[in-house]
C-alpha positions, 0 to 999 in steps of 0.5 A: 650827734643822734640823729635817726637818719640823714639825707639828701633830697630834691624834687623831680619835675613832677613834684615828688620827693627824690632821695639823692643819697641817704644814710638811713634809706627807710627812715628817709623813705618813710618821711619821703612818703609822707611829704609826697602824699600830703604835699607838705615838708620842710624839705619842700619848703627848703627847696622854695626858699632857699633857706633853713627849716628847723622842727624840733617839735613835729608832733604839735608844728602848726605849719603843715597840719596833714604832714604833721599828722602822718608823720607822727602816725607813720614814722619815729621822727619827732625832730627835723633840720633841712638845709639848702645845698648850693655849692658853685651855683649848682643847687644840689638839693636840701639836706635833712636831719632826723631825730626821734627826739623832740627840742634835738636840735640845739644851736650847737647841734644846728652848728654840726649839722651846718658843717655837716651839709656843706662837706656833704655838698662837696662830696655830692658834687664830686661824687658819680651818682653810684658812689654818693650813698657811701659819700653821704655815709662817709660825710657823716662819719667823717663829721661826727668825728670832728665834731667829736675831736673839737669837743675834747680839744675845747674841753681840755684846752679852754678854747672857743670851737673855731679855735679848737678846729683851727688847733687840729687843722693846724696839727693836720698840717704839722703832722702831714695827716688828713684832718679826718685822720686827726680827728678819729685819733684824737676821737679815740685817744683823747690827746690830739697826735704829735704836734700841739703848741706848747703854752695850750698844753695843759 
């Protein structure tokens, strides 16, 4: 996944944007100014909501004509995917996805980022908050390389996504390796290590 940054945000009692944990401070920053200074973005909308928000096409969205705007002046992201992050009745904010591309955000890509937001809503709930850039980051490196892994076990296995998931969880378990283990070297070497059931052999 391409994404120009990654954040999690929420709102202080004022109404201005606080980045809680970011990938890409900047970019995030960058489009943090812009919603505070307009009063509009998804991320805002998200928090009322409790919901989803995806903007594959910033530049001509009609909701929010100021944010739109200065976002397109001020900032390279052209693409947006903010998701509600609530984990144990704890609201811990929205996560949002950038890209500088337009129509990124594909169903598949939406799927990732889904995934993404939930292990980043564990991580950031466990995390002290010094320690949560760095679980941000590490959420997202983590998940990329799943992502990664699950694409080459469909590929070469013929298997649905849940199923290629299940097969390295599975080999997780038989290899006594943690999952982001498993992903980084099947990431790497194509092949997923160790243990593989015998009839998916191809």
């Amino acid at each position: 996944m391409s994404c120009v940054g990654a954040a999690v945000t929420t709102l202080r009692a004022n109404g201005r944007l606080r980045i809680i944990a970011a990938s890409d401070r900047r970019t995030v920053a960058e489009a943090a100014e812009v919603a505070d200074r307009t009063g509009q973005s998804a991320t805002k909308a998200v928090l009322a909501t409790k919901g989803t928000i995806v903007n594959n096409d910033v530049e001509n969205d009609p909701r929010w004509a100021q944010y739109r705007e200065l976002m397109t002046k001020q900032t390279s992201i052209r693409s947006t995917a903010s998701f509600y992050l609530i984990l144990g009745g704890v609201e811990l904010g929205v996560m949002g996805f950038y890209s500088a591309r337009k129509d990124f955000f594909t169903d598949e890509i939406l799927y990732d980022c889904a995934i993404y937001a939930d292990h980043a809503a564990v991580a950031l709930k466990n995390a002290d908050a010094g320690d949560r850039n760095d679980q941000l980051s590490m959420a997202v490196d983590t998940n990329r390389e799943i992502g990664i892994a699950v694409g080459i076990v469909m590929s070469r296995y013929k298997l649905t996504r849940d199923a290629a998931f299940d097969m390295l969880v599975v080999a997780s378990s038989h290899t006594n390796h943690k999952l982001r283990d498993v992903a980084a070297e099947t990431a790497s070497t194509g092949n997923v290590p160790t243990w593989r059931p015998k009839a998916l052999a191809p």
